[in-house]
PDB file as gemmi writes it, atoms N, CA and C in Angstrom:
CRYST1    1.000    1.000    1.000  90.00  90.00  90.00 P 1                      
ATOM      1  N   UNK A   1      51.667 -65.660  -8.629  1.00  0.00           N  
ATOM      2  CA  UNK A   1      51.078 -66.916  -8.202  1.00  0.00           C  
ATOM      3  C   UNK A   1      50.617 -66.784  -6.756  1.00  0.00           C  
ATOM      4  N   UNK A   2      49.267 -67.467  -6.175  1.00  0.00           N  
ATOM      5  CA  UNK A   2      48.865 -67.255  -4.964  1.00  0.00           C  
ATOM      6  C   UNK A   2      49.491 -68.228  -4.109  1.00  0.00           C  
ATOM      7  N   UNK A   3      49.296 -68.271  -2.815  1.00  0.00           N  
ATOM      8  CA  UNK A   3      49.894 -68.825  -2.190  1.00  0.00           C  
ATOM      9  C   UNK A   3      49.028 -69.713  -1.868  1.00  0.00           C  
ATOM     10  N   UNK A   4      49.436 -70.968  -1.707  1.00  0.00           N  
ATOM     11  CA  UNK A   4      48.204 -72.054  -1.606  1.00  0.00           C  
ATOM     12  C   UNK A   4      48.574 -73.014  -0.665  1.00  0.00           C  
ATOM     13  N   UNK A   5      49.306 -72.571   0.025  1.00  0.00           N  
ATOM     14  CA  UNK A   5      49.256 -72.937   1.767  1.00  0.00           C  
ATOM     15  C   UNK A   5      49.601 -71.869   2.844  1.00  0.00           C  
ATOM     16  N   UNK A   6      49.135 -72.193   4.082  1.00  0.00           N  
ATOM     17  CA  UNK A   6      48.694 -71.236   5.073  1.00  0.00           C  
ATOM     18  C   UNK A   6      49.492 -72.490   5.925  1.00  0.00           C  
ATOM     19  N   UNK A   7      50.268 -71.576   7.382  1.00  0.00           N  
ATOM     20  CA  UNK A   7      50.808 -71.667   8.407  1.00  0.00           C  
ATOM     21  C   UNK A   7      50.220 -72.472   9.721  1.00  0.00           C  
ATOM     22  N   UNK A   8      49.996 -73.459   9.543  1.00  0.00           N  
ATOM     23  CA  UNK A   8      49.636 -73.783  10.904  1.00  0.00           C  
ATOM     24  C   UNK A   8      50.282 -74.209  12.104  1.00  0.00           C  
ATOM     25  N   UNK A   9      49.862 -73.071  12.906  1.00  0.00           N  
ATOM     26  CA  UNK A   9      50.744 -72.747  14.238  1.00  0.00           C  
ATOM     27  C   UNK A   9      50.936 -73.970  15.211  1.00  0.00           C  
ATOM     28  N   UNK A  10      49.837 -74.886  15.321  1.00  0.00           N  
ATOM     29  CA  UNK A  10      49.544 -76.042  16.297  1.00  0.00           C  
ATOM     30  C   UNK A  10      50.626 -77.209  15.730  1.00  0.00           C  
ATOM     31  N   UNK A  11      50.755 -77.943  14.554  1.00  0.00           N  
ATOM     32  CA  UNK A  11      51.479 -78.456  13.601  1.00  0.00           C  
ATOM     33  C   UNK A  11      53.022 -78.166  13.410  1.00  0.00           C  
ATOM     34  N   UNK A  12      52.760 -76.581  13.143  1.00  0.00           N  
ATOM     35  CA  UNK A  12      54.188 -75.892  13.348  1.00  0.00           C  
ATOM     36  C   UNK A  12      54.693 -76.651  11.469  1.00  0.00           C  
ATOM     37  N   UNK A  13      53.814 -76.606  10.909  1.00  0.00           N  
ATOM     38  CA  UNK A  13      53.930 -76.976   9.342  1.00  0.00           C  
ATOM     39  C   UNK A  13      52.995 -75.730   8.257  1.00  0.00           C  
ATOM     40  N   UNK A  14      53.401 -75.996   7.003  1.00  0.00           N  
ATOM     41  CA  UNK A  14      52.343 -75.257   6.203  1.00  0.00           C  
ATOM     42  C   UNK A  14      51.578 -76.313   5.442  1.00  0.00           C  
ATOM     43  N   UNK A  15      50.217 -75.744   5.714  1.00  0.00           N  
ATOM     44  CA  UNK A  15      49.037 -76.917   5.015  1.00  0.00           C  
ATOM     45  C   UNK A  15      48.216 -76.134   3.822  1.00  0.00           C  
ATOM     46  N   UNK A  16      47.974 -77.292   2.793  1.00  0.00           N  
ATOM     47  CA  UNK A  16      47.609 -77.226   1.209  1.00  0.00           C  
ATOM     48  C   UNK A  16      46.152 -76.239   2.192  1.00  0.00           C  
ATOM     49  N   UNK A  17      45.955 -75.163   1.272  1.00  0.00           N  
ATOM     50  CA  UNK A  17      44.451 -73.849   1.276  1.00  0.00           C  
ATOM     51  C   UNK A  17      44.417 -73.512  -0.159  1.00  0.00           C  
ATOM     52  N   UNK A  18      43.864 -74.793  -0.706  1.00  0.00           N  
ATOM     53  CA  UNK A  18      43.384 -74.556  -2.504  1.00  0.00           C  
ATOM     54  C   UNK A  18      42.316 -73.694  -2.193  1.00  0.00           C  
ATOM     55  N   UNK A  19      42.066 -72.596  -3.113  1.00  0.00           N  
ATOM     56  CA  UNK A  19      40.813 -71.593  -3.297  1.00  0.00           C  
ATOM     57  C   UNK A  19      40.136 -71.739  -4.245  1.00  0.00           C  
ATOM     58  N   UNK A  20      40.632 -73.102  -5.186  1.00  0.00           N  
ATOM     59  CA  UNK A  20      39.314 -73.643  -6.022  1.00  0.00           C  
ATOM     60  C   UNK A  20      39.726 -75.083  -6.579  1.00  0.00           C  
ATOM     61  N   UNK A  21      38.634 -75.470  -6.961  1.00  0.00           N  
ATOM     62  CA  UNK A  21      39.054 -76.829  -7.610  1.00  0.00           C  
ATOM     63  C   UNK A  21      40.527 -77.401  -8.259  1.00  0.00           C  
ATOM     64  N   UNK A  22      41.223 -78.955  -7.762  1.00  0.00           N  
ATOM     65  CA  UNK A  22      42.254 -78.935  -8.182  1.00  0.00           C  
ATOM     66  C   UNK A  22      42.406 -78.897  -9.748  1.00  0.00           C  
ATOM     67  N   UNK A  23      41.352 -79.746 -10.442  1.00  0.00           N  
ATOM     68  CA  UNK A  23      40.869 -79.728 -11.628  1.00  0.00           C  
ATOM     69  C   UNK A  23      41.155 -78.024 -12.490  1.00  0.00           C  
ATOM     70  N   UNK A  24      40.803 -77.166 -11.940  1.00  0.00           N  
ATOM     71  CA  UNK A  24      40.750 -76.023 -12.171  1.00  0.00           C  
ATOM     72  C   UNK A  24      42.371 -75.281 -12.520  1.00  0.00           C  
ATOM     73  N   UNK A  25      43.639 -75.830 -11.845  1.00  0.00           N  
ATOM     74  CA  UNK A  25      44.217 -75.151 -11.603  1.00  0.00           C  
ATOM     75  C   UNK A  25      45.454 -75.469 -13.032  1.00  0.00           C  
ATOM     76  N   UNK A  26      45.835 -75.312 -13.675  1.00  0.00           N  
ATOM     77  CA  UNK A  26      46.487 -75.206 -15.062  1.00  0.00           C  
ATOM     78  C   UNK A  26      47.582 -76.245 -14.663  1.00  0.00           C  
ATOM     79  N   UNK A  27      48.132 -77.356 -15.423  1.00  0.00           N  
ATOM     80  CA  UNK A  27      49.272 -78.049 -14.906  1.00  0.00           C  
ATOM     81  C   UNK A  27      50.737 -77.634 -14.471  1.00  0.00           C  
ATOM     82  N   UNK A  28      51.057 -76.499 -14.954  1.00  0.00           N  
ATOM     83  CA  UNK A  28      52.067 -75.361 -14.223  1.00  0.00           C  
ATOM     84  C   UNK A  28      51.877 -75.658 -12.964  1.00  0.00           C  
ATOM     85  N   UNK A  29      50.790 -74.871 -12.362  1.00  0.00           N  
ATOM     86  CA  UNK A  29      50.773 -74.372 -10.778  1.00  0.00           C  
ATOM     87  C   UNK A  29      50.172 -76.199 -10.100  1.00  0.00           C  
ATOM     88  N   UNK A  30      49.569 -77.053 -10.883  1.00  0.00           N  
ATOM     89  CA  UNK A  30      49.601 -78.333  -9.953  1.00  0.00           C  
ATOM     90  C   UNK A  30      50.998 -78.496  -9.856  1.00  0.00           C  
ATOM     91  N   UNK A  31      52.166 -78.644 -10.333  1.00  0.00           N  
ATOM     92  CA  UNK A  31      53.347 -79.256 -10.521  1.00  0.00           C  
ATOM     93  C   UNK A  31      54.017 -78.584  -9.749  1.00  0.00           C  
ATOM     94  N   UNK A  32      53.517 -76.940  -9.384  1.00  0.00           N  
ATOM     95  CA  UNK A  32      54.059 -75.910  -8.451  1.00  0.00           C  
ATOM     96  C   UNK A  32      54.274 -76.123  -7.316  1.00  0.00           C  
ATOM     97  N   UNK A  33      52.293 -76.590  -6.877  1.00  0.00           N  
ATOM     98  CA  UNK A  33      51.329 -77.270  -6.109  1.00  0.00           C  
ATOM     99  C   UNK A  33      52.298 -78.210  -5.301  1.00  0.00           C  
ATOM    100  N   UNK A  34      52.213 -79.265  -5.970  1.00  0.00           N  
ATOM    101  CA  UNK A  34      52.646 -80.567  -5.884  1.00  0.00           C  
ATOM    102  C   UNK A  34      54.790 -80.381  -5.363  1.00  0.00           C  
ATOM    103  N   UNK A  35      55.270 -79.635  -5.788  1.00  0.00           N  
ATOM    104  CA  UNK A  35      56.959 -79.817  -5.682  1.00  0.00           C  
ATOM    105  C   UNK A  35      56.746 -78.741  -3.732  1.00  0.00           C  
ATOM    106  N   UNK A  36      56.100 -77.989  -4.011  1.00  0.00           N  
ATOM    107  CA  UNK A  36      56.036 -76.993  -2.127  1.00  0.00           C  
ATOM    108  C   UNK A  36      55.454 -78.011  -1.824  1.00  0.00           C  
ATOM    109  N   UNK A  37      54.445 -78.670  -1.353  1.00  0.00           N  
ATOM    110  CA  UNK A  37      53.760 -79.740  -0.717  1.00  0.00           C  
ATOM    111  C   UNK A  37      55.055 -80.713  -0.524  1.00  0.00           C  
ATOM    112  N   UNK A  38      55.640 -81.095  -1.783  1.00  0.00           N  
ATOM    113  CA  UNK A  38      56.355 -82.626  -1.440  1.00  0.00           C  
ATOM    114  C   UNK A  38      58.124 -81.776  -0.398  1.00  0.00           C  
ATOM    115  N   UNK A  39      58.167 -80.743  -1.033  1.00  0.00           N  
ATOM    116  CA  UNK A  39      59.365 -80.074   0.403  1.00  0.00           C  
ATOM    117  C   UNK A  39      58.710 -79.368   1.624  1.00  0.00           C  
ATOM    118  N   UNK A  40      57.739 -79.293   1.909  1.00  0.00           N  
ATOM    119  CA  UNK A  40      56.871 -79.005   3.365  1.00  0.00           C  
ATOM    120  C   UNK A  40      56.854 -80.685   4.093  1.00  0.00           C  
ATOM    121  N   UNK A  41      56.030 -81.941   3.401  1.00  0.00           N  
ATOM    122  CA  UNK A  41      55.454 -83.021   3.687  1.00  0.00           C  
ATOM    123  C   UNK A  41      57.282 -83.720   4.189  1.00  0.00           C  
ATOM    124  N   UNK A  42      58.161 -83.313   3.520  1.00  0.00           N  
ATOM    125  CA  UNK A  42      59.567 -83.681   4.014  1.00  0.00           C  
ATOM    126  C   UNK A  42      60.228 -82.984   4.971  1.00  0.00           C  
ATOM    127  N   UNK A  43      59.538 -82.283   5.501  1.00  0.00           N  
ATOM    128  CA  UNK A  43      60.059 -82.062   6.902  1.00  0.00           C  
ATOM    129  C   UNK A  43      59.123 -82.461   8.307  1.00  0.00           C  
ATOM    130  N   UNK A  44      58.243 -83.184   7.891  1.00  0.00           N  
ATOM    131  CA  UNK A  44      57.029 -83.612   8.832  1.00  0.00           C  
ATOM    132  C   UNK A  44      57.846 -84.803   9.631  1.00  0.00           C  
ATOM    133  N   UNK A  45      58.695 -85.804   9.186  1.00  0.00           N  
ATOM    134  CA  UNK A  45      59.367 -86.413  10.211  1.00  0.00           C  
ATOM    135  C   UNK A  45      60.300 -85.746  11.039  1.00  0.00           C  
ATOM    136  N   UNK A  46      61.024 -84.682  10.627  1.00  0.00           N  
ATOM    137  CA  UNK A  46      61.859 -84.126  11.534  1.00  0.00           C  
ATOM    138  C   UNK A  46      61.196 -82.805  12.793  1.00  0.00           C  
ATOM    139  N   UNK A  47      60.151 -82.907  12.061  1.00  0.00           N  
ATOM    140  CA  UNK A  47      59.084 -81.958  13.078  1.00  0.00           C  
ATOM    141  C   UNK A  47      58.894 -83.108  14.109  1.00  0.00           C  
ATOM    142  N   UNK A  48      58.241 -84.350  13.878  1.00  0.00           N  
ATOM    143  CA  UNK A  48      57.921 -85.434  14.926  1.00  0.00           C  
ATOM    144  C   UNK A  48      59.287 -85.842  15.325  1.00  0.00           C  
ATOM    145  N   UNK A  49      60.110 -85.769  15.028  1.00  0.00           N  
ATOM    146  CA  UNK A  49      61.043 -85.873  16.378  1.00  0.00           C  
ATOM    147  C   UNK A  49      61.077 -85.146  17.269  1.00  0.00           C  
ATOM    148  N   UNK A  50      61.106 -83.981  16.799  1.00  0.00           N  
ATOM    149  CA  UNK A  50      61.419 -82.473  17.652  1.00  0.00           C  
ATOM    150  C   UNK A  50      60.519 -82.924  18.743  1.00  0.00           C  
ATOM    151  N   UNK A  51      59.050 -83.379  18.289  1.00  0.00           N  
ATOM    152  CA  UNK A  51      57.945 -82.773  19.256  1.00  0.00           C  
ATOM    153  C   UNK A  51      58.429 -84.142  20.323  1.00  0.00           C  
ATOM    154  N   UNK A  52      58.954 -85.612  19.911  1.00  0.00           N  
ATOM    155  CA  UNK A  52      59.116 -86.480  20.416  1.00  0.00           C  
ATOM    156  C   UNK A  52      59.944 -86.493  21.808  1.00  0.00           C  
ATOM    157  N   UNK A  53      61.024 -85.350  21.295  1.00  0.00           N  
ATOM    158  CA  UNK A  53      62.244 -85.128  22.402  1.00  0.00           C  
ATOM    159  C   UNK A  53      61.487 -84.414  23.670  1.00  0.00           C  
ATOM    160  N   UNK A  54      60.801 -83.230  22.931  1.00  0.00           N  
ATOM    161  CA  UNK A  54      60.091 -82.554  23.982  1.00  0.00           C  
ATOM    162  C   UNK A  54      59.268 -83.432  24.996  1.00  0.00           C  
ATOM    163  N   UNK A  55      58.796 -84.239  24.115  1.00  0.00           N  
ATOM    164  CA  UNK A  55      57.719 -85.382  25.171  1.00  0.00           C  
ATOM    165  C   UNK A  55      58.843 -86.357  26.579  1.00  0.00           C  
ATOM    166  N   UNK A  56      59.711 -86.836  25.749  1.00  0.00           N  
ATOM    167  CA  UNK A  56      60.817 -87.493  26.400  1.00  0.00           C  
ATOM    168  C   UNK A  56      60.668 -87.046  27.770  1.00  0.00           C  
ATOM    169  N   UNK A  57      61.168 -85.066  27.436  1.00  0.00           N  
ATOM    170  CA  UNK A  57      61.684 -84.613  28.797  1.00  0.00           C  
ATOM    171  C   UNK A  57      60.575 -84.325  29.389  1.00  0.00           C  
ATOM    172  N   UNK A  58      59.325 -84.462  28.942  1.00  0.00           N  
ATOM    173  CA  UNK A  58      57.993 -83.950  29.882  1.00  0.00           C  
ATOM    174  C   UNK A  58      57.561 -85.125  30.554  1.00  0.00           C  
ATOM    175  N   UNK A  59      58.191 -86.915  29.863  1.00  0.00           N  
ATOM    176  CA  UNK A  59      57.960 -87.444  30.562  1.00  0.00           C  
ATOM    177  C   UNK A  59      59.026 -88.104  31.738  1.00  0.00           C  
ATOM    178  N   UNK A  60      60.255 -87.822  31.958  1.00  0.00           N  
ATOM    179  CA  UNK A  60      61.113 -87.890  32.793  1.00  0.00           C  
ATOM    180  C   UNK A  60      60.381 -86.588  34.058  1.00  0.00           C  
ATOM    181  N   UNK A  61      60.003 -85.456  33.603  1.00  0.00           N  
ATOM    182  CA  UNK A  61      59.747 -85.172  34.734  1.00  0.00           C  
ATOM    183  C   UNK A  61      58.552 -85.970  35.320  1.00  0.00           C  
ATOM    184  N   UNK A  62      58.051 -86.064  34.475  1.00  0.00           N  
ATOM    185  CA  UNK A  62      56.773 -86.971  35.244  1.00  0.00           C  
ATOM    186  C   UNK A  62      56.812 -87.919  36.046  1.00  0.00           C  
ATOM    187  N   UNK A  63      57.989 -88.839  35.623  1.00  0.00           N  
ATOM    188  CA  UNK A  63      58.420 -89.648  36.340  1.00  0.00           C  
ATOM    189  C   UNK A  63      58.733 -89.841  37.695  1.00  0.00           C  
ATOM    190  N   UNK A  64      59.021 -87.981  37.628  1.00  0.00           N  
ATOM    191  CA  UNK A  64      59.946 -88.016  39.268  1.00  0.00           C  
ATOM    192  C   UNK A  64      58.770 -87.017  40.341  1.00  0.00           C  
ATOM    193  N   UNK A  65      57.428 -86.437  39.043  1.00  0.00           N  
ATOM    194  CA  UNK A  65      56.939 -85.492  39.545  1.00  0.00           C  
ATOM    195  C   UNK A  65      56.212 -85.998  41.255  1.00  0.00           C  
ATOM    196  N   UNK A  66      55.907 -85.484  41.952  1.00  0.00           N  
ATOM    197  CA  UNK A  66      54.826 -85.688  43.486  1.00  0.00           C  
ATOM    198  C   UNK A  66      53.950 -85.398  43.600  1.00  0.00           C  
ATOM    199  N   UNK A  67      53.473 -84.096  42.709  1.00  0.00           N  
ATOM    200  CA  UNK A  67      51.874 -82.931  42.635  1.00  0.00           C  
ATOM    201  C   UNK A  67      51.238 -83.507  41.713  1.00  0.00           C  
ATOM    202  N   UNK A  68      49.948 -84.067  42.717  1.00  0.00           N  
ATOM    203  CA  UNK A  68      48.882 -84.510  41.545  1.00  0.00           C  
ATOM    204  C   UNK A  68      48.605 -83.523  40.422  1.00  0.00           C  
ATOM    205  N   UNK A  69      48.347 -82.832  40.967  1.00  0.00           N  
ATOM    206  CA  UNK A  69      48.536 -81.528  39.917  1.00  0.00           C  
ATOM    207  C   UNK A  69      48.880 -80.998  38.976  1.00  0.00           C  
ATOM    208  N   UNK A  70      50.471 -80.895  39.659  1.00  0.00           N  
ATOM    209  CA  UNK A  70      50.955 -81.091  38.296  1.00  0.00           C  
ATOM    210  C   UNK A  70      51.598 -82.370  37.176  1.00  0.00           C  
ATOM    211  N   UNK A  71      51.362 -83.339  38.335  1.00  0.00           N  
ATOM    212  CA  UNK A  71      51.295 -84.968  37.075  1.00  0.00           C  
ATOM    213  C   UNK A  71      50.332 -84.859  36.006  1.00  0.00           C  
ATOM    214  N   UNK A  72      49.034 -84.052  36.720  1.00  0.00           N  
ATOM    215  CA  UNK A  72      47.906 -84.182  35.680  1.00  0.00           C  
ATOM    216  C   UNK A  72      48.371 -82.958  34.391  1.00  0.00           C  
ATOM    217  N   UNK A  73      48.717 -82.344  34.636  1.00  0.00           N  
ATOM    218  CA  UNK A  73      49.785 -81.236  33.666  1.00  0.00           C  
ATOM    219  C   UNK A  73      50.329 -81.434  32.779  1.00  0.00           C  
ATOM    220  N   UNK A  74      51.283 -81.841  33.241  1.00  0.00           N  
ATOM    221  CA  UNK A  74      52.338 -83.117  32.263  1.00  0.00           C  
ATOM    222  C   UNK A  74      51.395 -83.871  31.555  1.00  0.00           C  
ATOM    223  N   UNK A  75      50.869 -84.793  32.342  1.00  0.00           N  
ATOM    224  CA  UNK A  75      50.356 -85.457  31.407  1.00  0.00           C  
ATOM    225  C   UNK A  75      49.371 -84.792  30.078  1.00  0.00           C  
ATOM    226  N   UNK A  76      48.591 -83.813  30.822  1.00  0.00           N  
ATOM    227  CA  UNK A  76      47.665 -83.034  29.299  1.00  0.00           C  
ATOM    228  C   UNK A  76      48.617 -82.579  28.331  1.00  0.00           C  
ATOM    229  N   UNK A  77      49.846 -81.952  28.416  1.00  0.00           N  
ATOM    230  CA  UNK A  77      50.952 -81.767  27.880  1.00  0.00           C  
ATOM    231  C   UNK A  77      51.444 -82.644  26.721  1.00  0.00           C  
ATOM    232  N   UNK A  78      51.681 -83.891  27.754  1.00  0.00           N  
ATOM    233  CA  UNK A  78      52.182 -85.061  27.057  1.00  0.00           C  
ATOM    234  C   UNK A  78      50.883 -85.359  25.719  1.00  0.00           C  
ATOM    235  N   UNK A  79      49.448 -85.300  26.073  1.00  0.00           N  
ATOM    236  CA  UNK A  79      48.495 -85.917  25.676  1.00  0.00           C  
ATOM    237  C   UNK A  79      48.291 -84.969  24.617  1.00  0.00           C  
ATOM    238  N   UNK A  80      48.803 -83.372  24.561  1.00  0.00           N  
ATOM    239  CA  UNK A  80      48.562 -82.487  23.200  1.00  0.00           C  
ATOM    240  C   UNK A  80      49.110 -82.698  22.330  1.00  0.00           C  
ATOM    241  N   UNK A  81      50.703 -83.131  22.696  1.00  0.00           N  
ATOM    242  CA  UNK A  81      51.935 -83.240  21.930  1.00  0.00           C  
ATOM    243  C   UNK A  81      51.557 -84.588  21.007  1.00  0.00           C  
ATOM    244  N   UNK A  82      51.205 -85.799  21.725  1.00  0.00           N  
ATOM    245  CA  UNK A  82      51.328 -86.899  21.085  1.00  0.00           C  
ATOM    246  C   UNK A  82      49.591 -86.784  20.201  1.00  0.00           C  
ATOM    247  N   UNK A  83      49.226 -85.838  20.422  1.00  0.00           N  
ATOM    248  CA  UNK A  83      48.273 -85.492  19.137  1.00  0.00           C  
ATOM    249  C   UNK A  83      48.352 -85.135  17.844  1.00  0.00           C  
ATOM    250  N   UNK A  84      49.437 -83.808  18.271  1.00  0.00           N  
ATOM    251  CA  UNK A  84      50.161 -83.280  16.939  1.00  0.00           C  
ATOM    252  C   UNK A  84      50.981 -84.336  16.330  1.00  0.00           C  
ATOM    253  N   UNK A  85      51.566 -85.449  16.701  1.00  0.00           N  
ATOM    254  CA  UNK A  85      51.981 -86.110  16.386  1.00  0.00           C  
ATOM    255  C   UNK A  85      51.256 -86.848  15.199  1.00  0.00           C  
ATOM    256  N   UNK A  86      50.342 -87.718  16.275  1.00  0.00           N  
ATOM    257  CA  UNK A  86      49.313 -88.131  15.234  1.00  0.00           C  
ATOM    258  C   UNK A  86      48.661 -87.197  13.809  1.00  0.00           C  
ATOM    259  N   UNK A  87      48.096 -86.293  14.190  1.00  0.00           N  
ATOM    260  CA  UNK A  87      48.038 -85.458  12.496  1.00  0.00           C  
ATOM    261  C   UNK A  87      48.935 -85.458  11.650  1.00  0.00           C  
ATOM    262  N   UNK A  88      50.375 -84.746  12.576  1.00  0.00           N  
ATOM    263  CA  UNK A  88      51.375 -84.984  11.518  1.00  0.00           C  
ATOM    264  C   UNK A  88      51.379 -86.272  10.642  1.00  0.00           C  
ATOM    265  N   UNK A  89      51.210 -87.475  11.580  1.00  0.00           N  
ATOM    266  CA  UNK A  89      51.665 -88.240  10.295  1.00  0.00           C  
ATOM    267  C   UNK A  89      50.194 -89.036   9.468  1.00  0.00           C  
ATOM    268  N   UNK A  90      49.407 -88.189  10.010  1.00  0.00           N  
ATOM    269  CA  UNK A  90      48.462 -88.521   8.718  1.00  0.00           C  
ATOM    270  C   UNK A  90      48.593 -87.429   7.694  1.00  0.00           C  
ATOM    271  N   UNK A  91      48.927 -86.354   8.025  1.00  0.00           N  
ATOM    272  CA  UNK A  91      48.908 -85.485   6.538  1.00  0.00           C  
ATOM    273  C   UNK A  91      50.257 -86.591   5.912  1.00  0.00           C  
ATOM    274  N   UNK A  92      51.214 -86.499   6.387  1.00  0.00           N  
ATOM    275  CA  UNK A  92      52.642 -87.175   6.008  1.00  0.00           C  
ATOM    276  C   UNK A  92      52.175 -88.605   5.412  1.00  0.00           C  
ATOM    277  N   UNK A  93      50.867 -89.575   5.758  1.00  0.00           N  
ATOM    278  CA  UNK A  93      50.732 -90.547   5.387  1.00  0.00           C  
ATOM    279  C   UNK A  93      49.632 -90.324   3.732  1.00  0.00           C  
ATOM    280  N   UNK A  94      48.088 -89.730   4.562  1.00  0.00           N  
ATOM    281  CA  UNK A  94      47.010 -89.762   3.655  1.00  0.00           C  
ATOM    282  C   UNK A  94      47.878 -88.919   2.462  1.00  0.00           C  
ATOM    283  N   UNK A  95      48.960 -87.953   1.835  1.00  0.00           N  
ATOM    284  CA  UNK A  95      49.369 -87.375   1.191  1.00  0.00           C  
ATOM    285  C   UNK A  95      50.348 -88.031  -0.030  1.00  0.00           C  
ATOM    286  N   UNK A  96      51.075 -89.276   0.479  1.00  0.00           N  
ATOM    287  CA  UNK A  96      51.828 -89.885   0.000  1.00  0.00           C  
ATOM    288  C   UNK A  96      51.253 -90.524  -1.548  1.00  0.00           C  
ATOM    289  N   UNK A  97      49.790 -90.430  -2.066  1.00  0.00           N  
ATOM    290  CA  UNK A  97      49.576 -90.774  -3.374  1.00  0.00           C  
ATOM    291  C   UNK A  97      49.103 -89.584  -4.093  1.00  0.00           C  
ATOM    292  N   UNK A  98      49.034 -88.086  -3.325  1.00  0.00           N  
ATOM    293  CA  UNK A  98      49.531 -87.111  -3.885  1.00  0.00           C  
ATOM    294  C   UNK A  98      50.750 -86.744  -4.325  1.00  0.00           C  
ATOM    295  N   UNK A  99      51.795 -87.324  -3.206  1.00  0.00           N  
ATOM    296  CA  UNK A  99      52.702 -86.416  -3.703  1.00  0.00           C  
ATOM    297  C   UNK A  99      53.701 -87.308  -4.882  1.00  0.00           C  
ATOM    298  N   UNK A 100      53.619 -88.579  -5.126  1.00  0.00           N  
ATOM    299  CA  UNK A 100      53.452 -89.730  -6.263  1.00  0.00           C  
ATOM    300  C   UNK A 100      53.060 -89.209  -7.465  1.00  0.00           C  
ATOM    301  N   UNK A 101      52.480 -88.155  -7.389  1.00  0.00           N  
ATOM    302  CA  UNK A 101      51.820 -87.649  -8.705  1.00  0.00           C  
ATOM    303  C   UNK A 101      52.850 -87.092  -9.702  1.00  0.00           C  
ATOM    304  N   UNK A 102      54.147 -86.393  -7.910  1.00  0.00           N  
ATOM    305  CA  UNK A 102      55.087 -85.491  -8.550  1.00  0.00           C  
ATOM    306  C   UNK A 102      56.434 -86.158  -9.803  1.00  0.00           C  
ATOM    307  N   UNK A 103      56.071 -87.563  -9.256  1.00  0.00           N  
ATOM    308  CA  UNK A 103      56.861 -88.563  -9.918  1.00  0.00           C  
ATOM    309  C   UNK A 103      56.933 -89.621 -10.877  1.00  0.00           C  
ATOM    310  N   UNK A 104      55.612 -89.752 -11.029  1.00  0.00           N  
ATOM    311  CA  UNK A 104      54.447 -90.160 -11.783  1.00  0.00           C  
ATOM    312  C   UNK A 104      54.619 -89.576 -13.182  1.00  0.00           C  
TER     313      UNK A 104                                                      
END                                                                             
């Protein structure tokens, strides 16, 4: 069986890389599909904490930081993190009447 998700490093998750139509794929490997997706998509809240804590302490230093410099740092920091955030929980959201299917 191929592997039909790929690693993404930014996310720090593995994301669905179908290589052909879902239609296409025999109800075996959707159900395959569908059970790795729904134990990947269940660790997407405990990933957004992780990244949450990290933010915490990037923004306590900020708090106390003096260098415009490096405030502006922190802050791009702060401003990458609470990005990944955001994706995370749209795959974690837009996914949720996929992964319904598994239960369905």
């Amino acid at each position: 069986m191929q592997n039909n998700f790929v690693w993404d490093e930014r996310l720090g998750i593995s994301l669905p890389h179908l290589i052909r139509p879902w239609e296409l794929y025999d109800k075996r490997e959707q159900a395959s599909i569908l059970l790795q997706w729904e134990k990947i998509r269940g660790t997407i809240p405990d990933r957004i904490g992780e990244i949450e804590k990290h933010i915490n302490i990037l923004q306590d230093q900020l708090s106390t930081e003096e260098s415009f410099e490096l405030s502006c740092e922190l802050n791009y920091k702060i401003a990458g993190l609470a990005s990944v955030i955001n994706d995370l929980w749209l795959w974690y959201r837009l996914n949720q009447d996929i992964t319904s299917k598994i239960h369905g």
